[in-house]
C-alpha positions as CSV (number, residue, x, y, z in Angstrom):
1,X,34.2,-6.0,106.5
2,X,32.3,-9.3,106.2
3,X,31.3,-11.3,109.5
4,X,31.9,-14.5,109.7
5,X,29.5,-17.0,109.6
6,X,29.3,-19.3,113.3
7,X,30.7,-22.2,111.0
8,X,33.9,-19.9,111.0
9,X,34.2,-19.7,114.7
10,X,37.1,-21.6,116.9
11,X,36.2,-24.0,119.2
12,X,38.1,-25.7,121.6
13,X,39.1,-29.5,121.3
14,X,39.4,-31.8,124.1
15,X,39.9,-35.0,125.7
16,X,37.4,-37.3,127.5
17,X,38.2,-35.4,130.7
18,X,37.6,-32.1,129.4
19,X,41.5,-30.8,129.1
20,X,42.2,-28.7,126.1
21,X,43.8,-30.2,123.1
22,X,43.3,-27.4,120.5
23,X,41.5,-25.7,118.5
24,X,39.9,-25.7,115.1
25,X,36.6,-23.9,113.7
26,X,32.8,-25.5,114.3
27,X,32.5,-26.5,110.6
28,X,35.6,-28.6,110.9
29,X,34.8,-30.5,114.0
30,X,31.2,-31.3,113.4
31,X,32.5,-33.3,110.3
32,X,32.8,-36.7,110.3
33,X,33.6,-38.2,112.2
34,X,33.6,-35.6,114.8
35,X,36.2,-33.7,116.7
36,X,35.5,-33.9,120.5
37,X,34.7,-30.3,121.8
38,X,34.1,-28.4,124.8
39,X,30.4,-27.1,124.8
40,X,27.3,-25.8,126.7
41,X,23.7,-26.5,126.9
42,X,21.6,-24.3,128.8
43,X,18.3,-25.0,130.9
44,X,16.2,-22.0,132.1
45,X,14.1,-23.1,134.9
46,X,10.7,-20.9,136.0
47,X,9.2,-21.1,139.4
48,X,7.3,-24.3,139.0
49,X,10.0,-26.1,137.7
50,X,9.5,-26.1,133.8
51,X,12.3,-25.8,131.7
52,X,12.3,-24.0,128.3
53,X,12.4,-26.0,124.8
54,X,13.2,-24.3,121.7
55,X,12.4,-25.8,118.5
56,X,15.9,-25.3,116.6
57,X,15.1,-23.4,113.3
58,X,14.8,-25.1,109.8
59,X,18.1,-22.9,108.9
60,X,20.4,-25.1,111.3
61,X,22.7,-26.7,110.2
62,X,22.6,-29.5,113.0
63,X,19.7,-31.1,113.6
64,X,17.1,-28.3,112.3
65,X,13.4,-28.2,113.8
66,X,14.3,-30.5,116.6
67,X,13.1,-29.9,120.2
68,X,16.2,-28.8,122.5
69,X,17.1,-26.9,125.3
70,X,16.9,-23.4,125.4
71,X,20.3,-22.5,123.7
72,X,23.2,-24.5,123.0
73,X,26.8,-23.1,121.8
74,X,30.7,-23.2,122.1
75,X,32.8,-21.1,124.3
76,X,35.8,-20.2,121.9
77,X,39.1,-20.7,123.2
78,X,39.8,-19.0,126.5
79,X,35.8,-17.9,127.5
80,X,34.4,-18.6,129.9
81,X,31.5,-21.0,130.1
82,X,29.0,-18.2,131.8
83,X,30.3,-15.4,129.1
84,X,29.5,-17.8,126.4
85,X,26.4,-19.0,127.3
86,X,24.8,-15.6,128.1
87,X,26.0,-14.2,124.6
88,X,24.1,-17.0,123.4
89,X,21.0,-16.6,125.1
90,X,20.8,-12.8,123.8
91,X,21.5,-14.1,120.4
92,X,19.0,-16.7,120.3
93,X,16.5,-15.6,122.8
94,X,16.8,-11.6,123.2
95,X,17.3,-12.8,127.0
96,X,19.3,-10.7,129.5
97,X,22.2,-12.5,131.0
98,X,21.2,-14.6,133.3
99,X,22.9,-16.4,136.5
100,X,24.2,-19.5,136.1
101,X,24.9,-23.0,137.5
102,X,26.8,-26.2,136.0
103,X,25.1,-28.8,137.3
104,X,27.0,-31.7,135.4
105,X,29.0,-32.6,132.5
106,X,28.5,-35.4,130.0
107,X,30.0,-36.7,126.8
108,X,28.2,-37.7,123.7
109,X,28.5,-38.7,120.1
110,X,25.4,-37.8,117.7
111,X,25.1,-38.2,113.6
112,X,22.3,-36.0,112.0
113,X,21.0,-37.9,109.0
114,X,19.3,-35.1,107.8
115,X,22.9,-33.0,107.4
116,X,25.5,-35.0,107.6
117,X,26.8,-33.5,110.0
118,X,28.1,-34.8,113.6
119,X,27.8,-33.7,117.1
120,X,31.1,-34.9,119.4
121,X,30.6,-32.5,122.6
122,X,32.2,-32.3,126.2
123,X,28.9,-30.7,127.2
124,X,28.7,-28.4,130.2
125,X,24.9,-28.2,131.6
126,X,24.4,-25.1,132.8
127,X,20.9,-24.2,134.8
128,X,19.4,-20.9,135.2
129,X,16.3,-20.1,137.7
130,X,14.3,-17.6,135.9
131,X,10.9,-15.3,136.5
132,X,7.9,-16.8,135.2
133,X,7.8,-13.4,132.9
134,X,11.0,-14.0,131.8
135,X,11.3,-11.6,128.8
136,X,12.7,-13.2,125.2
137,X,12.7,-12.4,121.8
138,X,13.4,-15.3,119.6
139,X,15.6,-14.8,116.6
140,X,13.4,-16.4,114.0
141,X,16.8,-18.0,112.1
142,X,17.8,-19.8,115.0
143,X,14.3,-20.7,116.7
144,X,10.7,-21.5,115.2
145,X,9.1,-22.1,118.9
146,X,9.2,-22.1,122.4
147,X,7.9,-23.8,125.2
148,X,7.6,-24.4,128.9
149,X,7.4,-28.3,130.3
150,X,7.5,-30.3,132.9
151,X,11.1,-32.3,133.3
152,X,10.1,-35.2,134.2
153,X,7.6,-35.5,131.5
154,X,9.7,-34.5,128.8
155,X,11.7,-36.7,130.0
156,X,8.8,-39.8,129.3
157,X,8.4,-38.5,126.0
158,X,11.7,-38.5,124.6
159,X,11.7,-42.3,125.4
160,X,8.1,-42.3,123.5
161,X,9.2,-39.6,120.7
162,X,12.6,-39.4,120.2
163,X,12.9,-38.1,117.1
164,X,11.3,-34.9,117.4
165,X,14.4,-34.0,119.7
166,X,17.7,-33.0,119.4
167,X,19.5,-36.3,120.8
168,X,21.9,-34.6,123.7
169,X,18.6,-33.5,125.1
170,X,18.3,-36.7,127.3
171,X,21.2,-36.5,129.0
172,X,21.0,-32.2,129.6
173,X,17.5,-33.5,131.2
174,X,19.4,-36.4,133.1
175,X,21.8,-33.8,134.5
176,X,18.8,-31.5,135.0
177,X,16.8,-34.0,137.4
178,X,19.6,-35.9,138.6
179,X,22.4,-33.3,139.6
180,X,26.1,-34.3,140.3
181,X,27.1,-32.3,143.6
182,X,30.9,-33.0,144.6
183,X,32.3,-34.3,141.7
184,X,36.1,-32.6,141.1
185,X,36.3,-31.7,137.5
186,X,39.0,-30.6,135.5
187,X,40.6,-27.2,136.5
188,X,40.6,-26.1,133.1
189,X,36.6,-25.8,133.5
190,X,36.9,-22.2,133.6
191,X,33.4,-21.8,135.1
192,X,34.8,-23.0,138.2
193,X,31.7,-25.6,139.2
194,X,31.8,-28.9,140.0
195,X,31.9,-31.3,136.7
196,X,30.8,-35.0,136.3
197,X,33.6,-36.2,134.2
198,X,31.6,-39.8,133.5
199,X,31.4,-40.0,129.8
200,X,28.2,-40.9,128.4
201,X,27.5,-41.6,124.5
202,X,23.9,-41.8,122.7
203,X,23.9,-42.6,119.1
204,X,22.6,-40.5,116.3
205,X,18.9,-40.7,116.1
């Protein structure tokens, strides 16, 4: 039996405030002009406080060999945030599952040039404190580097080089530095942490 490509794979459609619409498959709602979508972006953290980049691999079909986060992804219909984003990591990374905490929410709207392609995301950011020996073992079609910086100097240089990164990375940094502690978010989070429902949109870079 064939597997299906990620393309293939359901995602679930929301609304601005994170409440489930639908459903339809990742190829459909990255199409323009975009499908809003519940997603994740994951930050592993080491003991001085570096975070993890990943250059995204020349196969991707979303903004390929830009700097991001350490994984990205969609929970399909009905997972849970953590599930999803720890099958993720040991797809990407060869990382054991890791603990995690949400540490804001933010929307935003993205076109890739290079593709076609467009990114319409409710994005979770989800944090994980690691060991400085953290073990991983890149899959070479999704990633073609790692590695470890300072937050609040990636954060300078995406205002000087924006175009090496992936463009939600400035706001998964904002959530990063700036945490939103308190904030009710929409019970259908099924992650259960706080959520910053404040919408925020970056254009396509």
């Amino acid at each position: 039996m064939t597997v299906p490509s990620r393309e293939e794979h359901l995602v679930e459609l929301v609304d601005d405030g994170g409440h489930p619409l639908g459903e339809t498959t990742v190829a459909a709602a990255h199409q323009p002009p975009g499908q809003l979508h519940r997603a994740f972006s994951v930050l592993l953290v080491d003991p001085d406080g570096r975070v993890l980049l990943q250059r995204r691999a020349a196969t991707k079909t979303r903004f390929p060999l830009r700097w991001a986060n350490a994984c990205c992804g969609h929970p399909t219909p009905g997972e849970s945030l953590v599930e999803a984003a720890n099958r993720r990591l040991g797809e990407e990374l060869g990382a054991a599952p890791v603990t995690l905490t949400e540490v804001g929410v933010y929307v935003y709207y993205a076109e890739d040039p290079a593709t076609g392609r467009v990114e319409f995301e409710y994005d979770h950011v989800l944090r994980a404190d690691v060991p400085a020996d953290l073990r991983v073992l890149p899959d070479p079609d999704e990633v073609a580097e790692l590695r470890w910086v300072d937050p609040v100097e990636l954060e300078a240089d995406l205002d000087v080089d924006p175009r090496a990164y992936a463009p939600w990375l400035g706001g998964v940094v904002n959530r990063l530095l700036r945490p939103v502690a308190g904030a009710p978010g929409p019970a259908a989070i099924p992650s259960g942490a706080p959520a910053d429902e404040a919408s925020e949109r970056s254009g396509g870079r």
